[in-house]
SETORNU-847532 format. One record per residue (C-alpha): residue number from 1; x, y, z. Coordinates in steps of 0.1 Angstrom, whole numbers. Layout:
<recs>
<rec><num>NUM</num><u>X</u><v>Y</v><w>Z</w></rec>
...
</recs>
This chain:
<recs>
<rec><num>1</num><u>143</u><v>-187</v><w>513</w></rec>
<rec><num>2</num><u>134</u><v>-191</v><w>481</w></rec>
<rec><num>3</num><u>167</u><v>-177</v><w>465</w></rec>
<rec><num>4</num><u>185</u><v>-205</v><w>481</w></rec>
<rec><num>5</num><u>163</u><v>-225</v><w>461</w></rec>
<rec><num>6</num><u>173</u><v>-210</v><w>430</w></rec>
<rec><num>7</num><u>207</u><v>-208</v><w>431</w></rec>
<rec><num>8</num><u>233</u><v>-182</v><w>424</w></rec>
<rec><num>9</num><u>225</u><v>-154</v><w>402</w></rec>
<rec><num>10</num><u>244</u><v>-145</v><w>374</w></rec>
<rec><num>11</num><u>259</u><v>-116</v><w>390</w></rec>
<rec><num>12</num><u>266</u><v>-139</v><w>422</w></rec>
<rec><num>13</num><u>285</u><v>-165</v><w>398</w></rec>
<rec><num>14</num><u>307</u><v>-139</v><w>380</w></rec>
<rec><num>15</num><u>316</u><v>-126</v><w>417</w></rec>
<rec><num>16</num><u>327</u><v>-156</v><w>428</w></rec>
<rec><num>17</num><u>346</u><v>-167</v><w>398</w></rec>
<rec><num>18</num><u>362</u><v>-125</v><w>401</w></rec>
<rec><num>19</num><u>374</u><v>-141</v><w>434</w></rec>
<rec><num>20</num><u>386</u><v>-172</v><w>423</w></rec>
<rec><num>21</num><u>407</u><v>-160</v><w>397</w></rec>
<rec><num>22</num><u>421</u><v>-128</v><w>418</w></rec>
<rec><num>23</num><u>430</u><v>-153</v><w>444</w></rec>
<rec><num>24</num><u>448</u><v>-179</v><w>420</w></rec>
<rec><num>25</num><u>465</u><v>-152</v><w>404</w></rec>
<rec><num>26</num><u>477</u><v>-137</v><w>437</w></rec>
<rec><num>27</num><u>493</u><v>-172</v><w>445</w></rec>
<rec><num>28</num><u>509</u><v>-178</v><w>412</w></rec>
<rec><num>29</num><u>527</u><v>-141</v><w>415</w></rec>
<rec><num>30</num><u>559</u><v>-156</v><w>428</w></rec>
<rec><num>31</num><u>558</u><v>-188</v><w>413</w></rec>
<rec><num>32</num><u>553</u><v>-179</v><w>376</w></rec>
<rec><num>33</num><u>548</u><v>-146</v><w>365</w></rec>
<rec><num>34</num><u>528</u><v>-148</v><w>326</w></rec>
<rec><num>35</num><u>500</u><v>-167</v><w>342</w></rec>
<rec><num>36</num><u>495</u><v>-149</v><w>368</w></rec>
<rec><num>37</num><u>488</u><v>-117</v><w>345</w></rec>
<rec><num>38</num><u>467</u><v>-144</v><w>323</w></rec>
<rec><num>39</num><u>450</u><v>-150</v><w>354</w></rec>
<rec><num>40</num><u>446</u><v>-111</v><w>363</w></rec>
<rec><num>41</num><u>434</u><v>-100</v><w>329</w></rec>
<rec><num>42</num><u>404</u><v>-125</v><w>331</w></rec>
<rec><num>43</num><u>395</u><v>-116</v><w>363</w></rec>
<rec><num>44</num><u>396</u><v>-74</v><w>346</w></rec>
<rec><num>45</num><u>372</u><v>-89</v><w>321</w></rec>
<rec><num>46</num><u>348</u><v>-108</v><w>342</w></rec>
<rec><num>47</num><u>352</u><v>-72</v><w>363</w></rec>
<rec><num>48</num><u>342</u><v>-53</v><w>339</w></rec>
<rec><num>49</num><u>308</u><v>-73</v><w>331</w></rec>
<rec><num>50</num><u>297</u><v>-77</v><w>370</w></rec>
<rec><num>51</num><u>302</u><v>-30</v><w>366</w></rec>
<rec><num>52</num><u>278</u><v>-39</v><w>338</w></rec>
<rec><num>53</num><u>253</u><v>-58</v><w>352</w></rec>
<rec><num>54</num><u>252</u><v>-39</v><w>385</w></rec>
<rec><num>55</num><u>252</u><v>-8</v><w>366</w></rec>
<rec><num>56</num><u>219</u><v>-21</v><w>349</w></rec>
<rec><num>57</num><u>202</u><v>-26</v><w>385</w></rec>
</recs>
C-alpha cells in the first residue's frame, strides 16, 4: 500500500519508458525507417541502465 503512495520507482519509470519507446519504434518500422532506429537505439540505452540498476539489487 504504501508503494502506491510513492509512486514509480526509478527502475519502474525506465521500464515503462523501455516499452514506450520499443512500441513507437515498432509502429514507425513501416512508415519511416531512420526514426524508427532513433527510436530503437534509445530504447538499447535506457536497456542498458534498467541491466544496471537491477544488477545492483
Amino acid at each position: 500500500m504504501l508503494n502506491r503512495l510513492r509512486g514509480k520507482t526509478e527502475l519502474q519509470k525506465l521500464q515503462s519508458q523501455y516499452c514506450k519507446l520499443v512500441k513507437s519504434s515498432y509502429n514507425l518500422a513501416i512508415k519511416d525507417k531512420d526514426k524508427s532506429d532513433h527510436l530503437h537505439k534509445e530504447a538499447i540505452k535506457i536497456l542498458d541502465q534498467i541491466k544496471k540498476i537491477e544488477h545492483q539489487l
